[in-house]
C-alpha positions in Angstrom: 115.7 66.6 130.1 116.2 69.3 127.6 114.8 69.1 124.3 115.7 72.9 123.0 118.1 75.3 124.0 117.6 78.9 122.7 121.5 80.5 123.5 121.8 84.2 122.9 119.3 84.4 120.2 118.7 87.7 118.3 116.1 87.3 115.7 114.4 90.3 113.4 112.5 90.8 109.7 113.0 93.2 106.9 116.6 94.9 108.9 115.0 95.3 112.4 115.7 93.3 115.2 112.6 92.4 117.3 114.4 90.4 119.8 117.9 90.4 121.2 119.9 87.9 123.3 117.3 85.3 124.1 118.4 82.6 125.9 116.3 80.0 127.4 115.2 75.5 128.2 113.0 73.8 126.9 112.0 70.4 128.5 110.6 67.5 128.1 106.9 67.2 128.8 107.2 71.4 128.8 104.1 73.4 128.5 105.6 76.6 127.8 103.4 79.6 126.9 105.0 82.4 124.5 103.2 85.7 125.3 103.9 89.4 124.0 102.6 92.6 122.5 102.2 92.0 118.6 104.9 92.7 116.8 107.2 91.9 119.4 108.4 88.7 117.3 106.6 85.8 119.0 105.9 84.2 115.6 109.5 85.0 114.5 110.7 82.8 117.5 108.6 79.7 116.3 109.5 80.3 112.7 113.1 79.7 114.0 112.6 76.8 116.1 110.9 75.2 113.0 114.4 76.2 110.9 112.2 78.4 108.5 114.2 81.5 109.8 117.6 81.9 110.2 118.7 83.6 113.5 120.8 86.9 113.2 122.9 85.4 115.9 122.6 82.9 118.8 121.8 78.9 118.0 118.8 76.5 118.8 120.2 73.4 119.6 118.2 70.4 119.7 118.7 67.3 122.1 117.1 64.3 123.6 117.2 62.8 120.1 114.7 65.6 118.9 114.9 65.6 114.4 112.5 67.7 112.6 109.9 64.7 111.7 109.6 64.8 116.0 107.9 68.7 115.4 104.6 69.0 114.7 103.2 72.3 113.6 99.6 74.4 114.0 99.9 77.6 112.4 97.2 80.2 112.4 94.5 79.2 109.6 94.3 81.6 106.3 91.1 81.8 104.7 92.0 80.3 101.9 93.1 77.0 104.2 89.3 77.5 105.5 88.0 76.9 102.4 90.2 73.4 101.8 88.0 71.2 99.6 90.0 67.7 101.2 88.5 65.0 103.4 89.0 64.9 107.0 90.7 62.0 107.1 92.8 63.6 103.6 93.8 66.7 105.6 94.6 64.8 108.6 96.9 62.3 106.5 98.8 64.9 104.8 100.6 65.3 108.4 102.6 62.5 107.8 103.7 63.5 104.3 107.6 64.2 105.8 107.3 60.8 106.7 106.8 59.4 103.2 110.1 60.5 101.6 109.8 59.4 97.8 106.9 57.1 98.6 103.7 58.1 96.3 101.4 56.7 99.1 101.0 56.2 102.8 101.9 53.2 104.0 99.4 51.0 107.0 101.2 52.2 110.2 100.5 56.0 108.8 96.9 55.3 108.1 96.9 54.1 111.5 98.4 56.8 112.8 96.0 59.4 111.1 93.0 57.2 112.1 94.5 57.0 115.8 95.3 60.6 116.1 91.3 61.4 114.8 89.5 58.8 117.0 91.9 60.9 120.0 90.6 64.6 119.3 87.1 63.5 118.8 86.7 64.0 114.7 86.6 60.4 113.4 82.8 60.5 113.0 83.8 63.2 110.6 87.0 61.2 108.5 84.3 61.5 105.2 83.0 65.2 105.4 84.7 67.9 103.4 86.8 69.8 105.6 85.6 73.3 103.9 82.1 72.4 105.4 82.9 72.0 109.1 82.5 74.5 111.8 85.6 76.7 112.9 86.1 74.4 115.9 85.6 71.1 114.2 88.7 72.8 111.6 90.9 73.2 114.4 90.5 69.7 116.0 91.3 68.5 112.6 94.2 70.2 111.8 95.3 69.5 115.8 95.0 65.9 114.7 97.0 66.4 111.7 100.2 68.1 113.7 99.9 64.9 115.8 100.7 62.9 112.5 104.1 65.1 112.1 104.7 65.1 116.2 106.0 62.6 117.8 107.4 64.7 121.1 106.5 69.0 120.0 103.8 70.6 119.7 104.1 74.1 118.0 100.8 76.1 118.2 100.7 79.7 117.2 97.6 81.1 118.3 95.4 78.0 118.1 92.1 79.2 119.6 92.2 82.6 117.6 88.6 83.0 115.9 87.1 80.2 117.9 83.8 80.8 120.0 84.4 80.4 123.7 83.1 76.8 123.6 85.4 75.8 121.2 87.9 77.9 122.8 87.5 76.3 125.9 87.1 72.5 124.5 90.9 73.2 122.7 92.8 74.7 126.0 91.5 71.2 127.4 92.6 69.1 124.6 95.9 70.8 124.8 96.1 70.1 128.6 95.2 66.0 127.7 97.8 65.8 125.0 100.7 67.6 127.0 99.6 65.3 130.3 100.1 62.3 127.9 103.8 63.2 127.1 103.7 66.1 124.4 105.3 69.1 125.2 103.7 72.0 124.1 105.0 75.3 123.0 102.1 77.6 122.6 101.8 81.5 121.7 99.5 82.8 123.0 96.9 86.5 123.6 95.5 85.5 126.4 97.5 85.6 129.6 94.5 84.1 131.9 94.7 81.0 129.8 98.8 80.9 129.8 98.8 81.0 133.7 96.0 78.7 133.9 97.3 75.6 131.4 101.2 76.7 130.8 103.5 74.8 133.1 106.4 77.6 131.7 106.0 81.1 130.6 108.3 83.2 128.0 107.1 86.9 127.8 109.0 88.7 125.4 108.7 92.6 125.0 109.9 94.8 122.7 113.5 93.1 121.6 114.0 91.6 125.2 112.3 89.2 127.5 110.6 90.6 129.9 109.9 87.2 131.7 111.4 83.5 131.6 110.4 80.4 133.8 108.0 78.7 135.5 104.3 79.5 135.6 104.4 80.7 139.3 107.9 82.6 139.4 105.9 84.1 136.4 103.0 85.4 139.1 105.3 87.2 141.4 107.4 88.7 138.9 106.8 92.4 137.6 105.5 91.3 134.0 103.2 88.8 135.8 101.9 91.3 138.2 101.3 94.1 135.3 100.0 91.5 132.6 98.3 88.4 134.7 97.0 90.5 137.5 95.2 92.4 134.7 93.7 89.4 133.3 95.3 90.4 129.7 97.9 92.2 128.0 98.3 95.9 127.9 
């Protein structure tokens, strides 16, 4: 069942247009994998689905039900966010602040939630430690476990391995893979095309204001940007 519906979207920044008539399904249970040259407006895209940029033309229409307290977003980590002086269990709490309204506090079933979401990624040995102190790794399981707070059926994740040491990187494809096989669909950008094919159930390649690629993972294989870009093991 569709849960997004991206119809003739053209998208851009600062007067240029970075992609042009973009039309594609989302599903439910979806693992689609966004991949591109920089600059060719992968994080645009996501900023759009999320309704924190406006579209120059074309629509994303929800459905299934889907509201914006059902999204739940990883961004990239700044250094400053590194350097959060919170508890675990503070940062991973703040992902259900949409859900609070004018409420000063959380209530039980969002305590629950938080303490849920770390016991599933692996972190709730870690609810007391400052966040600041952990490892780059632990960071992103955290905030992985905070986006579950705000997600009830999306996952956004813009470049969630990036800075991570292959263990780590490795350990966080997987957890991925667990969360979309237990009813999350996942909409993921993504550098690294060997990991895309690997985990990705969909794949949306954009190039430079175009997509160069839409569908399924294996239509994606035989295709020329699949050929060019996955038979290379990377992009160009």
């Amino acid at each position: 069942m569709p849960q997004l519906t991206c119809q003739n979207l053209t998208l851009g920044y600062e007067g240029k247009t970075v992609v042009s008539d973009l039309s594609f399904v989302v599903n439910t249970g979806d693992y689609l994998c966004i991949v591109g040259e920089n600059g060719s407006g992968k994080s645009t895209l996501m900023r759009a689905i999320l309704k924190l940029k406006t579209p120059t033309s074309g629509q994303i229409v929800p459905s299934d039900g889907l509201t914006p307290n059902d999204i739940g977003y990883l961004p990239q980590q700044t250094v400053i966010q590194k350097d959060f002086p919170a508890s675990v269990r503070e940062v991973v709490r703040s992902g259900c602040l949409n859900r609070c309204g004018l409420r000063p506090m959380y209530n039980r079933a969002e305590k629950q939630m938080a303490e849920d979401n770390m016991q599933k990624l692996g972190v709730a040995p870690l609810a007391r430690r400052c966040y600041r102190e952990l490892s780059g790794g632990q960071q992103q399981r955290i905030l992985l476990a905070r986006a579950l707070c705000a997600a009830q059926k999306i996952l956004l994740l813009d470049e969630p391995v990036a800075g991570l040491d292959p263990k780590a990187t490795a350990d966080m494809y997987e957890l991925i893979a667990k969360l979309n096989k237990d009813g999350i669909t996942i909409i993921m950008i993504s550098h690294d095309v060997a990991a895309s094919v690997k985990f990705a159930s969909h794949i949306l390649h954009i190039g430079r204001q175009s997509a160069l690629f839409v569908g399924t993972k294996e239509d994606y294989l035989k295709s020329d940007a699949g050929r060019v870009y996955a038979g290379a093991g990377g992009e160009k």
